[in-house]
KOLKE-607139 format. One record per residue: residue in one letter; x, y, z of N, C-alpha, C in turn. Coordinates in steps of 0.1 Angstrom, whole numbers, plus 5000, padded with zeros to 4 digits. Layout:
REM residues N
AXYZXYZXYZ/...
This chain:
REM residues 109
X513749634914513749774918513249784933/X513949884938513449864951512249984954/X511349934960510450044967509850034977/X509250154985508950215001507650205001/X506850195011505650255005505450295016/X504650455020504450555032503350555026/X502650595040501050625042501250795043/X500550835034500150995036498951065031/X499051145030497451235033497151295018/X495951285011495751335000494851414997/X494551524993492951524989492651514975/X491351474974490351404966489851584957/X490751594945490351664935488851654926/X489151544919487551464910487251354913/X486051294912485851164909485251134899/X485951044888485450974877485150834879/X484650794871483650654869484750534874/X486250594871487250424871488850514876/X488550654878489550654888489650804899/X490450854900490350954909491551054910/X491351184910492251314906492451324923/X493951304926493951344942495051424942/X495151544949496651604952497251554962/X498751554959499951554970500851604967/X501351704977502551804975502351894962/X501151944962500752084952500651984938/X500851854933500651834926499651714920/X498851714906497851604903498151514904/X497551374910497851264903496751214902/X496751044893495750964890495650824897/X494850814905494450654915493150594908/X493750484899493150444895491850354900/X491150254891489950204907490550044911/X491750034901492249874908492949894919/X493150064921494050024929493650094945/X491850094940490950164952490650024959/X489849964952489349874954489149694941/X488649644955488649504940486949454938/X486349544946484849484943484149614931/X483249624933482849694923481849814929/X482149894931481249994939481550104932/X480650174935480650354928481650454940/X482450464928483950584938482550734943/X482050754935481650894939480450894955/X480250764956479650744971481050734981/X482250684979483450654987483650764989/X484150854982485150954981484051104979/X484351204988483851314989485451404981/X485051484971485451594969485951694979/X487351734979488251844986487951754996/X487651645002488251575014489551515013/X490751505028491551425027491351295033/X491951185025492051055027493451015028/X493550875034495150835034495250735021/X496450725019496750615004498050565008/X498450465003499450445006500350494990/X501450574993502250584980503550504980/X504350504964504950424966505750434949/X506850444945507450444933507350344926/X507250364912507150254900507450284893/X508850254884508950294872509150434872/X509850524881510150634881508650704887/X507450644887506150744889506150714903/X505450794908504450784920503250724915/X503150614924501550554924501050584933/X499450574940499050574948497850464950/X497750394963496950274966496050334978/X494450304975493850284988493250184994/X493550084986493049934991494049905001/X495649914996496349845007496649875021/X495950005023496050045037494250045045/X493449985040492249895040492149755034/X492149655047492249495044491149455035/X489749535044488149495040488149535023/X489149625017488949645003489149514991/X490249464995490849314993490149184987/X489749184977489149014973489748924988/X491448914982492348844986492948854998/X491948845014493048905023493648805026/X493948705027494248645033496148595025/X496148705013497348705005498348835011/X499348825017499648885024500749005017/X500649095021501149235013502549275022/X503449265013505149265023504849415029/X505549425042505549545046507249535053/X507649655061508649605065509149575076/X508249545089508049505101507949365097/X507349305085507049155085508449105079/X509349175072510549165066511849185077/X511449235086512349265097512349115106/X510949095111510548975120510848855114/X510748845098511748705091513148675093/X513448835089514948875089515748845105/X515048875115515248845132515148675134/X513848645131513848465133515048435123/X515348455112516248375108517448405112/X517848515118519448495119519548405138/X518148475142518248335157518748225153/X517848165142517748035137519747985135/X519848065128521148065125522548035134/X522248135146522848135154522748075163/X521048005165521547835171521747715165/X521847725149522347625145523547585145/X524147755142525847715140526247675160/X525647735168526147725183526347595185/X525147545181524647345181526247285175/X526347345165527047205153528347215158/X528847365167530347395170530947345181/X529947275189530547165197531347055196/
């Protein structure tokens, strides 16, 4: 399945112990804490009530998810695992058709 992921603006409805009540576009949703963070901190020091924060959203299974680790590296056990975006899919997609196009240039002599 294919999915986008856009950075946009939310605010911070509740905070509970393991996840987080944020609006977007007049309506609830639920940001869970795996998908705040991977260390183990208290959301209610992070996150101020009726403030906006960015998240990155993104479709699953028909839902809206929302992430705020992935648009913060420092959140990350694992930075050094790299999270597809589509500038990095573009710049593969560029080196390889160069690649291409001087291999076939090479071989057609």
């Amino acid at each position: 399945m294919k999915y986008k992921k856009i950075l946009v603006r939310c605010i911070v409805k509740e905070v509970h112990e393991n996840e987080l009540i944020i609006m977007f576009a007049d309506k609830e949703y639920k940001c869970h804490k795996r998908d705040i963070t991977d260390y183990q901190m208290d959301l209610a020091k992070m996150f101020e009530v009726n403030r906006s924060y960015k998240f990155h959203m993104w479709t699953q299974n028909n839902e809206l998810r929302f992430s705020y680790k992935h648009c913060r590296p420092k959140l990350n056990k694992n930075r050094s695992k790299p999270i597809p975006t589509v500038s990095g899919f573009r710049n593969l997609n560029n080196d390889m058709h160069r690649r291409l196009k001087e291999y076939t240039f090479d071989n057609n002599k």
